[in-house]
TIMI-705521 format. One record per residue (C-alpha): residue number from 1; residue in three letters; x, y, z. Coordinates in steps of 0.02 Angstrom, whole numbers, plus 50000, padded with zeros to 5 digits. Layout:
<pts>
[NUM,"Ala",[X,Y,Z]]
...
</pts>
This chain:
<pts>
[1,"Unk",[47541,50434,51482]]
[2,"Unk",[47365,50387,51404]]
[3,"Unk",[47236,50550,51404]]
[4,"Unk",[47095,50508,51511]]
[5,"Unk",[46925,50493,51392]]
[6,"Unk",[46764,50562,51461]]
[7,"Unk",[46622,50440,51465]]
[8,"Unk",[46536,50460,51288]]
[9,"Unk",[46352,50533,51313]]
[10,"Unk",[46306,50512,51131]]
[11,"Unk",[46163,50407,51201]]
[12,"Unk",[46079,50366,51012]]
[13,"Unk",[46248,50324,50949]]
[14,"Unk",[46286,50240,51088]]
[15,"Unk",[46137,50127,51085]]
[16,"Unk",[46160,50089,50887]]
[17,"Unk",[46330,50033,50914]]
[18,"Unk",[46300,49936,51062]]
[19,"Unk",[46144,49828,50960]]
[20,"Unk",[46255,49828,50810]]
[21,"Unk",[46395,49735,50901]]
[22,"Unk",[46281,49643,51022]]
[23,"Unk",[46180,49580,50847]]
[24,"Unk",[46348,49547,50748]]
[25,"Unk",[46418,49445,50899]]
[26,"Unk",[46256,49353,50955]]
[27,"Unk",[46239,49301,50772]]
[28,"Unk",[46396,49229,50741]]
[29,"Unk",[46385,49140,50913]]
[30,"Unk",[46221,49064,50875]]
[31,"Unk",[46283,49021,50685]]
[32,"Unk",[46423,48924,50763]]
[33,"Unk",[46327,48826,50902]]
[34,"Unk",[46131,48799,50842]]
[35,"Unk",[46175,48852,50654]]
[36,"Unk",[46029,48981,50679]]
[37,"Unk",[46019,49169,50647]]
[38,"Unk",[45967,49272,50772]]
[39,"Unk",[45822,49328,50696]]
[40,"Unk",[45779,49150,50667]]
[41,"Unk",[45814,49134,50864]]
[42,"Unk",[45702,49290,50890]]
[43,"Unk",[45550,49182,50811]]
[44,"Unk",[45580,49027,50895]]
[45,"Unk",[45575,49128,51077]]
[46,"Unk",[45380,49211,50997]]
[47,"Unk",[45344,49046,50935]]
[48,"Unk",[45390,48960,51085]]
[49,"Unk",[45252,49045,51179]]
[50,"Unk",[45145,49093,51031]]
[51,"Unk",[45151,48921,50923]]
[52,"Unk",[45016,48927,50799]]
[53,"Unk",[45010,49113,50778]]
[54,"Unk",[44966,49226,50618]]
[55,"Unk",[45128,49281,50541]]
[56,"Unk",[45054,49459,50529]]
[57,"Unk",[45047,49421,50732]]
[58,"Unk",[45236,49350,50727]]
[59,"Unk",[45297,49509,50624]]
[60,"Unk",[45203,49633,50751]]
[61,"Unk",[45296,49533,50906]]
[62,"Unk",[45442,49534,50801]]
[63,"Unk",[45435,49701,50720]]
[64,"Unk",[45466,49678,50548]]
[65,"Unk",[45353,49713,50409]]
[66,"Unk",[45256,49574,50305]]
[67,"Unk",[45382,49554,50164]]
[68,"Unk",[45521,49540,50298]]
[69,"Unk",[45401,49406,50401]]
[70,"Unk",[45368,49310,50258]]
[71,"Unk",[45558,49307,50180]]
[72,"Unk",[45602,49238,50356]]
[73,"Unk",[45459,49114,50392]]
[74,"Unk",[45504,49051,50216]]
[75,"Unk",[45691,49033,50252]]
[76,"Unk",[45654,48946,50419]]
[77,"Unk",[45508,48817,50350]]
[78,"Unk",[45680,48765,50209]]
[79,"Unk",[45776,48732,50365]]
[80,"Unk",[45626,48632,50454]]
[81,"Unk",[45598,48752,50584]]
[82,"Unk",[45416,48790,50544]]
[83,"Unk",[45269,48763,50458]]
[84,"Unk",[45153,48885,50376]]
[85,"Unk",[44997,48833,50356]]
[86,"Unk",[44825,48927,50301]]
[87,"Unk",[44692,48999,50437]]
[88,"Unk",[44558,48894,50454]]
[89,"Unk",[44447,49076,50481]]
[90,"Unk",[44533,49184,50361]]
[91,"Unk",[44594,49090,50184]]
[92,"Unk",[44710,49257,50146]]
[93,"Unk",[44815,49212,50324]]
[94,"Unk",[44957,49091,50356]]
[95,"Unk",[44981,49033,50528]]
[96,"Unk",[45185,48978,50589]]
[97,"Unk",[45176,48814,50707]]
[98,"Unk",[45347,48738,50753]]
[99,"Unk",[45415,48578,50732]]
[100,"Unk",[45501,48468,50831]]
[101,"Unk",[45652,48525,50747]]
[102,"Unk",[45616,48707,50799]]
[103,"Unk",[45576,48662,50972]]
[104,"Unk",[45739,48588,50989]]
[105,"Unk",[45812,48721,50899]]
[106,"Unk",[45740,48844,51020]]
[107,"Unk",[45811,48749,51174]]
[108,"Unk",[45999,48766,51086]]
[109,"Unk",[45968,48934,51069]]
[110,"Unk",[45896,48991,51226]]
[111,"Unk",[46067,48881,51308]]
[112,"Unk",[46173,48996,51207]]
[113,"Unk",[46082,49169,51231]]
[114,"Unk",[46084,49130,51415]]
[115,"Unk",[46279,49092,51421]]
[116,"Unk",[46311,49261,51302]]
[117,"Unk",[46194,49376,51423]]
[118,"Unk",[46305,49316,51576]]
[119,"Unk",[46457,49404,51478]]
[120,"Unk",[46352,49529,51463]]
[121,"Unk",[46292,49560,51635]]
[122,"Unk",[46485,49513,51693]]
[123,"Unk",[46561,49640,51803]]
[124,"Unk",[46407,49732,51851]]
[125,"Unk",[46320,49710,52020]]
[126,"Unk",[46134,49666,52000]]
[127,"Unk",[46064,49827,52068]]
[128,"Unk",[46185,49892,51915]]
[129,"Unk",[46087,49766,51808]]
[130,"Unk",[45903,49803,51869]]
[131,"Unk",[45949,50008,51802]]
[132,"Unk",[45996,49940,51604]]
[133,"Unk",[45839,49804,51596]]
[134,"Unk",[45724,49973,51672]]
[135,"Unk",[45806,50075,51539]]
[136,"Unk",[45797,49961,51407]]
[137,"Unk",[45637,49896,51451]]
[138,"Unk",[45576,50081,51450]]
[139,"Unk",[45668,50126,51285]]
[140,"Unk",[45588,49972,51184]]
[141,"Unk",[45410,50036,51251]]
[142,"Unk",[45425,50197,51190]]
[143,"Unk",[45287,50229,51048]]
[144,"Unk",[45312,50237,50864]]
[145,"Unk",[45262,50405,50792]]
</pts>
């Protein structure tokens, strides 16, 4: 007879193990079908609604710091995802506009983010659902120190 398990309340731990997975798994998904990284799909989804945008502007909606912003931008103008180009009002700034290529590449990966959050969200009522986006939601607001 298996020993009944109570319900982990390690909340921190929890929440690092579920993004670790989550992050692991949504990767290799998007790898597989849009040949994209997730944080490659994170920047298409700012992009998408911020196209033209400083990429000190893309790292803040991101969260990553400059030399993060600027390893990634670089990596995704290679792949044709982007463009950098300079600010016409500050010479020191590079702006990130999409191309076609990262429009469509957006489109691929908003398909397969919206297939992997049904697993997600499988098996849970959506009154269960509208308590983990409030919590989230409320955890991802919470101020740096």
């Amino acid at each position: 007879m298996a020993i009944a398990r109570p319900i982990d309340r390690r909340l921190f731990l929890l929440l690092d193990r579920a993004r670790n997975r989550l992050f692991k798994r949504a990767n290799r998904k998007l790898l597989h079908s849009a040949n994209i990284t997730v944080a490659q799909g994170a920047a298409l989804f700012y992009l998408s609604r911020h196209d033209g945008c400083l990429l000190s502007d893309l790292a803040d909606g991101l969260d990553l710091n400059n030399s993060a912003i600027t390893g990634l931008a670089a990596r995704m103008e290679k792949a044709g995802l982007l463009e950098r180009r300079p600010c016409a009002e500050d010479g020191r700034a590079m702006r990130a506009t999409l191309t076609q290529r990262g429009r469509e590449a957006h489109l691929a990966v908003r398909e397969a983010l919206r297939g992997f959050n049904a697993e997600i969200e499988d098996g849970f009522s959506a009154e269960e659902m509208d308590v983990v986006y409030r919590f989230l939601t409320k955890t991802a607001d919470v101020p740096l120190i």
